[in-house]
DORO-445833 format. One record per residue (C-alpha): residue number from 1; x, y, z. Coordinates in steps of 0.25 Angstrom, whole numbers, plus 5000, padded with zeros to 4 digits. Example, Ala and Ser with C-alpha at 12.3 -4.5 7.8 and 13.67 -1.06 7.14 Angstrom:
# DORO-445833
<pt nr="1" x="5049" y="4982" z="5031"/>
<pt nr="2" x="5055" y="4996" z="5029"/>
# end
This chain:
# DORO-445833
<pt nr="1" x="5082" y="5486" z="5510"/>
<pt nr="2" x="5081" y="5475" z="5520"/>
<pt nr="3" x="5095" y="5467" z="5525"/>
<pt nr="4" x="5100" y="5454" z="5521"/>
<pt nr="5" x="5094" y="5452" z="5507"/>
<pt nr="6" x="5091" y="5466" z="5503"/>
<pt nr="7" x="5078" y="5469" z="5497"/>
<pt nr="8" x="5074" y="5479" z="5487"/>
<pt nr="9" x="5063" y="5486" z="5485"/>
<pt nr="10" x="5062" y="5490" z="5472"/>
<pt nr="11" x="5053" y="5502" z="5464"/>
<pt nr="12" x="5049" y="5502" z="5451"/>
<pt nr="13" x="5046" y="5516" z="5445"/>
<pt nr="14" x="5040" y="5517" z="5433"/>
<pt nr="15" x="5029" y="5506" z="5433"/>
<pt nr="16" x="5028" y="5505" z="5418"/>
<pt nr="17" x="5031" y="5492" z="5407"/>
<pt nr="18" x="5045" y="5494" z="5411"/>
<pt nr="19" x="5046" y="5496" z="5424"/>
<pt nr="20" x="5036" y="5482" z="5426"/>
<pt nr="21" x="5046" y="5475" z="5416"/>
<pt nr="22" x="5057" y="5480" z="5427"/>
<pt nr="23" x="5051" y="5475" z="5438"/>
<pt nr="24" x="5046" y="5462" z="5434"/>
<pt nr="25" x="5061" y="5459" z="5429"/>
<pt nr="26" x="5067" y="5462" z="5443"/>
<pt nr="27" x="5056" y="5459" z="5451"/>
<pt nr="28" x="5060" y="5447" z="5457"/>
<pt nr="29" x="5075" y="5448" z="5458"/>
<pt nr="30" x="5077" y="5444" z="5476"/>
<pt nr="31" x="5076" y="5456" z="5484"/>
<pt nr="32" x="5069" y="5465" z="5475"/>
<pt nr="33" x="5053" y="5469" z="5479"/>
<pt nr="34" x="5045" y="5480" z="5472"/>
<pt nr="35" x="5040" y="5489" z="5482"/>
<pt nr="36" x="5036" y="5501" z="5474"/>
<pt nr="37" x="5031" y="5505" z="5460"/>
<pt nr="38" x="5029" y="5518" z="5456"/>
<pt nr="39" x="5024" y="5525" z="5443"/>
<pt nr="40" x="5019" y="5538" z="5438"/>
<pt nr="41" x="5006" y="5529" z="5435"/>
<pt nr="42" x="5002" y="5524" z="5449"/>
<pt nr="43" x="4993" y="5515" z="5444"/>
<pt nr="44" x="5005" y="5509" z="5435"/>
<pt nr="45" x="5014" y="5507" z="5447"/>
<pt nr="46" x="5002" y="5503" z="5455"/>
<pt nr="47" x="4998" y="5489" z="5445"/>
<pt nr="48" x="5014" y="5486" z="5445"/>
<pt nr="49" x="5015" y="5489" z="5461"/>
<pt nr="50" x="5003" y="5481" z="5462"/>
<pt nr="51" x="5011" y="5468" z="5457"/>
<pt nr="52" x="5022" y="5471" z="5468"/>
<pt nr="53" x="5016" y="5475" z="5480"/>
<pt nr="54" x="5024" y="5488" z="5480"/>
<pt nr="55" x="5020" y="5502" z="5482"/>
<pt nr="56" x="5014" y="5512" z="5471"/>
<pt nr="57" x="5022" y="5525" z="5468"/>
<pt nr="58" x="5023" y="5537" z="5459"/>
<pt nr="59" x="5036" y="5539" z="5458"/>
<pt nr="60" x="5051" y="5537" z="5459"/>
<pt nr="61" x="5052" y="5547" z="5472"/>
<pt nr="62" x="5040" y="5538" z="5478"/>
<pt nr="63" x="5047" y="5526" z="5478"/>
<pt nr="64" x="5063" y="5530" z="5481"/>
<pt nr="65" x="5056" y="5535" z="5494"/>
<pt nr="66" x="5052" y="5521" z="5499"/>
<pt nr="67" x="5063" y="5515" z="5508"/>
<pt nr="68" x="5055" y="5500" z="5502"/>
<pt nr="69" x="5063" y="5503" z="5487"/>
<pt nr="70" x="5077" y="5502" z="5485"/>
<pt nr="71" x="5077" y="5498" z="5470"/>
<pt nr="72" x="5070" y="5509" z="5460"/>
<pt nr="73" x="5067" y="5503" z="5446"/>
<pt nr="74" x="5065" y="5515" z="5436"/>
<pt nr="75" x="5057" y="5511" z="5425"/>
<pt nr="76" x="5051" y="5526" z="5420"/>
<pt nr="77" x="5051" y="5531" z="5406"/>
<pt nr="78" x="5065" y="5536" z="5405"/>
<pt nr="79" x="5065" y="5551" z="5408"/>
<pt nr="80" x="5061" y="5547" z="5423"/>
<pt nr="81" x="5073" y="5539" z="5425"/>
<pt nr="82" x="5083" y="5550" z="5430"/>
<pt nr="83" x="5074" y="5556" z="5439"/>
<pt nr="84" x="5070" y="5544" z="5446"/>
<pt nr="85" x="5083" y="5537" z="5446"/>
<pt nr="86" x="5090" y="5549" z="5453"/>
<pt nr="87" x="5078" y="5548" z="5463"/>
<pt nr="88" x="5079" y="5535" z="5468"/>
<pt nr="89" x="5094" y="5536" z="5468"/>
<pt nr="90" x="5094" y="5547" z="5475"/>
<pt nr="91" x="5085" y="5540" z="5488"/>
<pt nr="92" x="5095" y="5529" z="5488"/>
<pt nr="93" x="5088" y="5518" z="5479"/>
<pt nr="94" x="5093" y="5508" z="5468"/>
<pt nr="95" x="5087" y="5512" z="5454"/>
<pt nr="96" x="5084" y="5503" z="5443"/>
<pt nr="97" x="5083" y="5514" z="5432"/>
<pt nr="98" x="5077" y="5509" z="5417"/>
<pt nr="99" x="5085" y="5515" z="5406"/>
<pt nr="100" x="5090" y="5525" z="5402"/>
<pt nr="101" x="5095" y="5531" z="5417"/>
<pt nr="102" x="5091" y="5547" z="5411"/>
<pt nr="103" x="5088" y="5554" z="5396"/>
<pt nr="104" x="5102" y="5562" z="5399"/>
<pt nr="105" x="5115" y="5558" z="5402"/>
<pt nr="106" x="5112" y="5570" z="5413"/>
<pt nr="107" x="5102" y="5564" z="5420"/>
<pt nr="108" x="5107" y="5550" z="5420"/>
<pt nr="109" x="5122" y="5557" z="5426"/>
<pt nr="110" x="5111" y="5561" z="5438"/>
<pt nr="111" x="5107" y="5546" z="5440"/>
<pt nr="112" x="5122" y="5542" z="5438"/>
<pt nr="113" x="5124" y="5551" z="5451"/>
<pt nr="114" x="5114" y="5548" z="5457"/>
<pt nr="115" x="5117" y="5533" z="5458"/>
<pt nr="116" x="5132" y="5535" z="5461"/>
<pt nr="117" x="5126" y="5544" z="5474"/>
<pt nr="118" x="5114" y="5535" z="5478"/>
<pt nr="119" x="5116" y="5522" z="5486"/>
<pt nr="120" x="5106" y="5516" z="5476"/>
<pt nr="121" x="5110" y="5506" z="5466"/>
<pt nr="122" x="5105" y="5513" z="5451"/>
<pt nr="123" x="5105" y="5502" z="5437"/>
<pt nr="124" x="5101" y="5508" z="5424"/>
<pt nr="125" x="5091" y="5496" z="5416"/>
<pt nr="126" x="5103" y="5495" z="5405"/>
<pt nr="127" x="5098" y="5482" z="5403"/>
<pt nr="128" x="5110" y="5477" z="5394"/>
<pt nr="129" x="5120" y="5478" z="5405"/>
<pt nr="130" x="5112" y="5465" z="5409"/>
<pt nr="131" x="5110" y="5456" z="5398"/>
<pt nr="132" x="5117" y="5445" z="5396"/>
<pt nr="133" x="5121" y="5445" z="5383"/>
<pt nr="134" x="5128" y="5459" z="5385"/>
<pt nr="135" x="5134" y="5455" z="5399"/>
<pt nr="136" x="5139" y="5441" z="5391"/>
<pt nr="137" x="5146" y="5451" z="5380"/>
<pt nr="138" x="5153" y="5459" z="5391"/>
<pt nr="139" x="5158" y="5447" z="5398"/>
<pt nr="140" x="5162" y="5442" z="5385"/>
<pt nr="141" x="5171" y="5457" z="5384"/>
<pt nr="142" x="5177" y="5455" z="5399"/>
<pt nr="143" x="5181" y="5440" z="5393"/>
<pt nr="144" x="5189" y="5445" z="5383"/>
<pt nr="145" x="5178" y="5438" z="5373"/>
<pt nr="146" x="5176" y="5450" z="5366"/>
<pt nr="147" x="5186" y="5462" z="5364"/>
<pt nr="148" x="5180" y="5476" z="5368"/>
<pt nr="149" x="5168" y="5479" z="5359"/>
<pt nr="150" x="5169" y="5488" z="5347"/>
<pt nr="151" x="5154" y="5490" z="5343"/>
<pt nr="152" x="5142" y="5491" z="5350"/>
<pt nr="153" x="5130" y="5491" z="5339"/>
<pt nr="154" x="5115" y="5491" z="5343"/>
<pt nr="155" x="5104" y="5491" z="5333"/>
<pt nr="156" x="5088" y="5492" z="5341"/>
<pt nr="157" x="5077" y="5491" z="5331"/>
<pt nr="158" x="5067" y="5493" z="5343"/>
<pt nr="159" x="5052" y="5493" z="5345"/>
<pt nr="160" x="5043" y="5504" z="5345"/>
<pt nr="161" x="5028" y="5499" z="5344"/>
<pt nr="162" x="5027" y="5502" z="5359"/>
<pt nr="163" x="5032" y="5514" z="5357"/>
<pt nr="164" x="5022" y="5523" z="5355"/>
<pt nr="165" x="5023" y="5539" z="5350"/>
<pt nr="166" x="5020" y="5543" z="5363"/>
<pt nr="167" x="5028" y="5534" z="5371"/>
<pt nr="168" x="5040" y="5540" z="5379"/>
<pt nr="169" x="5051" y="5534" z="5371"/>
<pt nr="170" x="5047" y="5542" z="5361"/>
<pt nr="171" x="5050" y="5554" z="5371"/>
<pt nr="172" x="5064" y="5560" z="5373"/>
<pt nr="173" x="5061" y="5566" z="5385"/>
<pt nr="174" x="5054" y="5554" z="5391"/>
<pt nr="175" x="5064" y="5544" z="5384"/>
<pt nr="176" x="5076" y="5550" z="5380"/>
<pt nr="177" x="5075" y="5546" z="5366"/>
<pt nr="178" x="5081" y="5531" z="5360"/>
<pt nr="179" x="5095" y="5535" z="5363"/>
<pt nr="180" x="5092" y="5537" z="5380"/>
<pt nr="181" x="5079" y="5526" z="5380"/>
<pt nr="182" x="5083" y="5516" z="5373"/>
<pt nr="183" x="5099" y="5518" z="5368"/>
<pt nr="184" x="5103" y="5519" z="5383"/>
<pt nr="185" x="5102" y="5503" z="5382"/>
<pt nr="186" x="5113" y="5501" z="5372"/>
<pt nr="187" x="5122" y="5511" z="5373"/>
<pt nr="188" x="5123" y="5506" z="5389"/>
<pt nr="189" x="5126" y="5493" z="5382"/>
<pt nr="190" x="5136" y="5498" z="5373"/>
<pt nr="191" x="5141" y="5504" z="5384"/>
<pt nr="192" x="5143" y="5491" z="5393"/>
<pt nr="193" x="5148" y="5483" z="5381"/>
<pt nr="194" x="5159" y="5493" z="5377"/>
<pt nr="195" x="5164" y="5497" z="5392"/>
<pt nr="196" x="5162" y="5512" z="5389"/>
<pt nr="197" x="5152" y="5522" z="5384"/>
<pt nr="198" x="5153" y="5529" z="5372"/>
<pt nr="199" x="5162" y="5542" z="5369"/>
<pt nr="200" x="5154" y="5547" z="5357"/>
<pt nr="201" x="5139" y="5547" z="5352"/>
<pt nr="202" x="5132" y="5549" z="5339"/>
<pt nr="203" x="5118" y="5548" z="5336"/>
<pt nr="204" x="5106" y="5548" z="5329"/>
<pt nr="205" x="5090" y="5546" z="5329"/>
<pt nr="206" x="5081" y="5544" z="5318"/>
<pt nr="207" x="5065" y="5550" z="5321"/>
<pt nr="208" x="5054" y="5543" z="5316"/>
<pt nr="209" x="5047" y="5552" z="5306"/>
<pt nr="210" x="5037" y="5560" z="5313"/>
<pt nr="211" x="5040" y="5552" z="5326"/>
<pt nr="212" x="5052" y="5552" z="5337"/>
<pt nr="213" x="5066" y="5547" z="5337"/>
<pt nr="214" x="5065" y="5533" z="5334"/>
<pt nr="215" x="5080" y="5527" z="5330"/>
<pt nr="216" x="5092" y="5531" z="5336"/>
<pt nr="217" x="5107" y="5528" z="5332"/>
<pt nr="218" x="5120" y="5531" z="5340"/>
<pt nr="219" x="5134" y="5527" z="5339"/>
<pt nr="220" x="5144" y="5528" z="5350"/>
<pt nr="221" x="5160" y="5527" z="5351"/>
<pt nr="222" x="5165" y="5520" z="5364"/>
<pt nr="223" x="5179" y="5520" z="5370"/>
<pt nr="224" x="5190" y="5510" z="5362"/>
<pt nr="225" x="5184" y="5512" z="5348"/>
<pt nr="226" x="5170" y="5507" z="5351"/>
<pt nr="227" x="5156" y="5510" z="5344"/>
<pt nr="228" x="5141" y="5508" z="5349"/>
<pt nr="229" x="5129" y="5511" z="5338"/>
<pt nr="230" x="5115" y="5511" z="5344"/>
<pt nr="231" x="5102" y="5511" z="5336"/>
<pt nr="232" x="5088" y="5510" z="5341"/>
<pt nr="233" x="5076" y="5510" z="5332"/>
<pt nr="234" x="5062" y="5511" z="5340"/>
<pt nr="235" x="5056" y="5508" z="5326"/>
<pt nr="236" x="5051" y="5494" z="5327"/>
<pt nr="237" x="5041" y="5483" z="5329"/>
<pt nr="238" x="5045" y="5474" z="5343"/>
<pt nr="239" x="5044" y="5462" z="5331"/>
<pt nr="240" x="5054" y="5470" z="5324"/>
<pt nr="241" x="5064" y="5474" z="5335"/>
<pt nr="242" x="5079" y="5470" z="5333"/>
<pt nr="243" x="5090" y="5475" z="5341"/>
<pt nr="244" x="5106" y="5469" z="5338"/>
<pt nr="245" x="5117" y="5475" z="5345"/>
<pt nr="246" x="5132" y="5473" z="5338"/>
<pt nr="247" x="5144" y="5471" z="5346"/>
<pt nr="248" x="5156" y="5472" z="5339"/>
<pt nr="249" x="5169" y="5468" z="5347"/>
<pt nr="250" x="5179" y="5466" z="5335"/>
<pt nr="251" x="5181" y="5450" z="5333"/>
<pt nr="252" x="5166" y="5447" z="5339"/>
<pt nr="253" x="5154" y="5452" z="5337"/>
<pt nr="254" x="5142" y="5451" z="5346"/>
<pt nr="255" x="5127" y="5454" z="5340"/>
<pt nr="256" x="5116" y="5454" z="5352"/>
<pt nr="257" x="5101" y="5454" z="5349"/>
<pt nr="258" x="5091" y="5460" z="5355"/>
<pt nr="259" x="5089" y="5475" z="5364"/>
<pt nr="260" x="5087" y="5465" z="5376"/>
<pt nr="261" x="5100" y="5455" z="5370"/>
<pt nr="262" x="5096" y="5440" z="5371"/>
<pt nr="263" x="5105" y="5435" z="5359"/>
<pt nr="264" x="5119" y="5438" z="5355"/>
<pt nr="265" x="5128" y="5431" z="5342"/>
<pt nr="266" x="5143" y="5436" z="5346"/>
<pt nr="267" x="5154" y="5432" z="5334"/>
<pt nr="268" x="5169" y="5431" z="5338"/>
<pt nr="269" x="5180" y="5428" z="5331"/>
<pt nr="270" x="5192" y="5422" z="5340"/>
<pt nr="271" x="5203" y="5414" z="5344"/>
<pt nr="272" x="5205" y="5400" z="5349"/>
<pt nr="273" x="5203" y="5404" z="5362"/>
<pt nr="274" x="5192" y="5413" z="5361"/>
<pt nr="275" x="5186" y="5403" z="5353"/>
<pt nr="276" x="5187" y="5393" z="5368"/>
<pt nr="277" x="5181" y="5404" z="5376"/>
<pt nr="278" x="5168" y="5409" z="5366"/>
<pt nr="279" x="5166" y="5391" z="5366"/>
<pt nr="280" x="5166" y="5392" z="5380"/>
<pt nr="281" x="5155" y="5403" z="5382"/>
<pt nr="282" x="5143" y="5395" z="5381"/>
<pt nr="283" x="5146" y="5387" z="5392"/>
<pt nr="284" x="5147" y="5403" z="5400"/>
<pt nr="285" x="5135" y="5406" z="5397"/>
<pt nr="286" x="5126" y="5408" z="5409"/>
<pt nr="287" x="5139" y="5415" z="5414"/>
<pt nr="288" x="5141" y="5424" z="5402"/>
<pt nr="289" x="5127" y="5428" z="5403"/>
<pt nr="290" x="5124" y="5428" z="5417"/>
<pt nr="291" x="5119" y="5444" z="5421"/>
<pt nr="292" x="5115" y="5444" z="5437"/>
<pt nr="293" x="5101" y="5444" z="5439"/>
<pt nr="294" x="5097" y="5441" z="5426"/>
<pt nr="295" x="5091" y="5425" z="5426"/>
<pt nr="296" x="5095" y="5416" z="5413"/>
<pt nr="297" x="5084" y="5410" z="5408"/>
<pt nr="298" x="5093" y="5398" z="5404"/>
<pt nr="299" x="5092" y="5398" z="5389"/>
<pt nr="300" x="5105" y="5410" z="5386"/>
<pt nr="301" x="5116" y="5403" z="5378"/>
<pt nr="302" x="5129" y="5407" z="5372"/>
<pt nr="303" x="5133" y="5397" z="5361"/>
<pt nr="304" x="5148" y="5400" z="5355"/>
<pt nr="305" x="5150" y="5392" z="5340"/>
<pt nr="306" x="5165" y="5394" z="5336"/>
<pt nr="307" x="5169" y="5391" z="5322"/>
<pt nr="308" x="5184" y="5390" z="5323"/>
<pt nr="309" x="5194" y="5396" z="5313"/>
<pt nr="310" x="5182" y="5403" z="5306"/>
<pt nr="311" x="5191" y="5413" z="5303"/>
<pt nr="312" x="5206" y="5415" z="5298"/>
<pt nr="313" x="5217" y="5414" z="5307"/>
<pt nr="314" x="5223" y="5425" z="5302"/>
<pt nr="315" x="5224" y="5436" z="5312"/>
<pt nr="316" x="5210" y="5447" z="5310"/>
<pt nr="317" x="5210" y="5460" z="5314"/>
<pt nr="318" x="5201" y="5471" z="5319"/>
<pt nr="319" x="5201" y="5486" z="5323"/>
<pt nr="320" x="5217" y="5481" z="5326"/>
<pt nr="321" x="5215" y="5468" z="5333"/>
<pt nr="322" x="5220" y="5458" z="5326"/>
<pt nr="323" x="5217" y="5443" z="5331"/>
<pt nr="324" x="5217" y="5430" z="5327"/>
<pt nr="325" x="5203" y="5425" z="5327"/>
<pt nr="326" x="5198" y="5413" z="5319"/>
<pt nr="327" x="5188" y="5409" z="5327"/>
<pt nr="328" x="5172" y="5414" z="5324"/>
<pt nr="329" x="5164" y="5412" z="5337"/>
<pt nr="330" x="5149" y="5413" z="5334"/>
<pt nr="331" x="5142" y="5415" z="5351"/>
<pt nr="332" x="5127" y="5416" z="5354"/>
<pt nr="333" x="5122" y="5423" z="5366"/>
<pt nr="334" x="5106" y="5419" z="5368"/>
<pt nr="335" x="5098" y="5424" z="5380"/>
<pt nr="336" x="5086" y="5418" z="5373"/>
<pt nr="337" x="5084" y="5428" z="5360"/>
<pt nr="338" x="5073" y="5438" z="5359"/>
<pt nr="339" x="5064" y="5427" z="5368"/>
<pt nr="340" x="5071" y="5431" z="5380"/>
<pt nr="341" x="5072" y="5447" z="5378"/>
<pt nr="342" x="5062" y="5450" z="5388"/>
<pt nr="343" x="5066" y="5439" z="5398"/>
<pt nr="344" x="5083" y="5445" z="5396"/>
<pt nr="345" x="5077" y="5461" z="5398"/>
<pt nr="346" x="5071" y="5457" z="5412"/>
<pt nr="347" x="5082" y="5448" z="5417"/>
<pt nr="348" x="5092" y="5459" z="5413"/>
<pt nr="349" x="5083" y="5470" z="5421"/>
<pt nr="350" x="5083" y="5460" z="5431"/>
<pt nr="351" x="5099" y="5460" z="5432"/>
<pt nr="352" x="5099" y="5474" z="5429"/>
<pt nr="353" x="5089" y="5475" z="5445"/>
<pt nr="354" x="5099" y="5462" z="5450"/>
<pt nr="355" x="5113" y="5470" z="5447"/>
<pt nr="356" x="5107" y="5483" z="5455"/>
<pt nr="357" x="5104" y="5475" z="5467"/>
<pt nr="358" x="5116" y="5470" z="5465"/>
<pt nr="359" x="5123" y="5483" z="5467"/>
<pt nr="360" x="5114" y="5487" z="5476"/>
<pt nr="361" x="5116" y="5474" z="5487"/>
<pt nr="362" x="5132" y="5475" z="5483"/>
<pt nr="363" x="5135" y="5485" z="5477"/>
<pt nr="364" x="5144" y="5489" z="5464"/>
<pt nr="365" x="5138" y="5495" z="5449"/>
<pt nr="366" x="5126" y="5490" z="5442"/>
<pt nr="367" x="5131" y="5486" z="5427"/>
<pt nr="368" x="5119" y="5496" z="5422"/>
<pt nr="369" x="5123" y="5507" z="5431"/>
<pt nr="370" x="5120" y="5522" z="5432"/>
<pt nr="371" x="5133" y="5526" z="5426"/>
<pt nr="372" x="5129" y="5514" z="5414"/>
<pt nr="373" x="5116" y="5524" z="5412"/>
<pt nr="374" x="5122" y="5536" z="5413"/>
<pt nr="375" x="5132" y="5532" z="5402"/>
<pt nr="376" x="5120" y="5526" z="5393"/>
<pt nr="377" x="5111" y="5538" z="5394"/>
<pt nr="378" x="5121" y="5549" z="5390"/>
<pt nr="379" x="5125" y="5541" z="5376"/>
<pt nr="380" x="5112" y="5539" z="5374"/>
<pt nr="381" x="5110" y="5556" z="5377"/>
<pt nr="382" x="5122" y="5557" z="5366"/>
<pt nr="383" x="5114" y="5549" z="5359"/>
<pt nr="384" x="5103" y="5557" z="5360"/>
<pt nr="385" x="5111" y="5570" z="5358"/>
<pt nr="386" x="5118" y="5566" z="5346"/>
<pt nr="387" x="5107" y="5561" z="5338"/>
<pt nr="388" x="5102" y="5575" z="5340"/>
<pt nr="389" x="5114" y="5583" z="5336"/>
<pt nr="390" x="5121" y="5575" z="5328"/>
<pt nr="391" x="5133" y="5576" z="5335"/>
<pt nr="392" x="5142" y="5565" z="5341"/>
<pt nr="393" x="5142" y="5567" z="5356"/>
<pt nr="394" x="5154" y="5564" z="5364"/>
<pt nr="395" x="5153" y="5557" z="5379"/>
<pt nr="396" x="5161" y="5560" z="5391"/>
<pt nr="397" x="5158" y="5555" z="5405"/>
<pt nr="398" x="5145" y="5548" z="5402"/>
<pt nr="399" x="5139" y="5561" z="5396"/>
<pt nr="400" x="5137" y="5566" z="5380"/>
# end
């Protein structure tokens, strides 16, 4: 790394859709320059290298060994992801590892380490930590806005018609199954949203007849009385996808759309003074929404409608809280609807890249964090382990 403004040079392993998408989304954030692309399929890494100027490689060990790279981006197919995170980290550079961090809660405890002991700054891609709409919900928690959160509910109807029967996402031991792929996503968000993992796991997968495991459900208690339900369906046509997640916290209500979240409706029922405060949001806005690193386009809007004394004045109670609440707030979060998915999923990889330099110029913990993957990946291994047993697993320390 040079002096004054540090430069980066930065590796992408694993030259595939992915690991373009990756590098295209924080190519051009100041101080970063490609120097090496490496790839099983030389002639892969060797196109991609070609648009950069940076050197060809094989492998993970190829490139940690150049004293040019200082930021590894791992974009292999999920079994790699262990392996070449502990190697990187282990000569001392900052890793951007893809999800999930492992397949086992195991491996993915080796990375933890591995992190806490290399000078090297390590994020997980949990993209949801850095979208806007989430981060806005959080802030709207640590305001007071919203009481602790009671449900977390997620329903994916995904694509498959790229997904063909060969393809490694069909492949345990290549993917992990939907649980430790896919579900890694959502139970990190859950995670984030509650403040604390789960304590129990119960799960179940569905197989398509004469085919692989292709739905999965699992519910999860969580500290103070809280729940989380995940479902993924790899079952549809991309015209016919859906995904609605279900945030229940007692007097408001949030429903986000979308895998990649770009809209959100949040009810409320309130006072006269939270009524003041939900009116007073709009004008927040690029505030409430703002994730470092990620550029606004200019169009996001929260709009707030309060009909007053929509309800009785009576006092209402809940779970044992009881408040007086007349007020119905209706709020709409917009990043752009399902126009601006693609544009939202890069400039929140983009912050994910921006909150690793970050840490790495400054110091202090990235929001997606090893410990934020190790915690992901071992209830999605509950998951995995319960759907197969039928048992309910119990998690202590991180671990099923």
């Amino acid at each position: 790394m040079t002096s004054g403004t540090t430069q980066y040079g930065l590796a992408l392993v694993g030259c595939g859709a992915f690991g373009t998408f990756v590098l295209d989304a924080v190519g051009d954030i100041p101080g970063l320059r490609v120097t090496a692309c490496a790839d099983a399929d030389r002639q892969r890494a060797r196109t991609l290298a070609s648009r950069f100027g940076a050197a060809v490689h094989a492998d993970v060990t190829e490139v940690a060994a150049r004293a040019d790279v200082d930021v590894v981006i791992l974009a292999t197919p999920p079994a790699a992801h262990a392996e070449t995170a502990v190697t990187a980290l282990r000569a001392g550079k900052h890793v951007f590892c893809e999800k999930p961090m492992a397949l086992t809660a195991e491996d993915a405890a080796r990375v933890e380490a591995e992190s806490r002991r290399s000078r090297g700054v390590f994020v997980v891609d949990h993209v949801l930590r850095y979208n806007p709409v989430l981060r806005l919900l959080m802030r709207l928690g640590e305001e007071h806005l919203l009481d602790p959160l009671r449900r977390f509910a997620f329903e994916n109807d995904a694509a498959d018609e790229d997904l063909d029967a060969d393809h490694w996402f069909w492949n345990p031991d290549r993917s992990g199954g939907i649980h430790i792929e896919h579900g890694v996503h959502f139970f990190d968000a859950a995670n984030a949203l509650m403040g604390a993992g789960p304590l129990q796991v119960q799960a179940m997968e569905v197989r398509r007849e004469g085919g692989p495991v292709d739905m999965v459900v699992a519910t999860a208690t969580h500290p103070q009385g809280a729940v989380s339900t995940h479902m993924h369906s790899f079952t549809h046509a991309h015209r016919a996808e859906r995904q609605l997640m279900r945030l229940d916290y007692g007097f408001t209500e949030a429903r986000v759309t979308g895998w990649i979240p770009t809209f959100a409706t949040i009810t409320a029922w309130t006072d006269d003074a939270g009524a003041a405060r939900w009116e007073a949001l709009p004008g927040q806005a690029a505030e409430l929404l703002a994730v470092p690193g990620l550029r606004p386009h200019g169009q996001e809007r929260i709009t707030v409608t309060v009909a007053r004394d929509a309800g009785s004045g009576r006092p209402a109670r809940g779970r044992g809280v009881t408040r007086v609440v007349p007020h119905r707030v209706d709020c709409v979060v917009d990043l752009g609807g399902e126009d601006r998915k693609q544009y939202v999923y890069a400039e929140s990889v983009r912050a994910a890249m921006t909150d690793l330099l970050h840490c790495a110029e400054h110091g202090g913990t990235p929001q997606a964090d090893a410990t934020a993957g190790l915690t992901a990946v071992a209830v999605a291994e509950a998951a995995t382990r319960s759907a197969r047993t039928g048992r309910t697993l119990t998690l202590t320390g991180g671990a099923p």
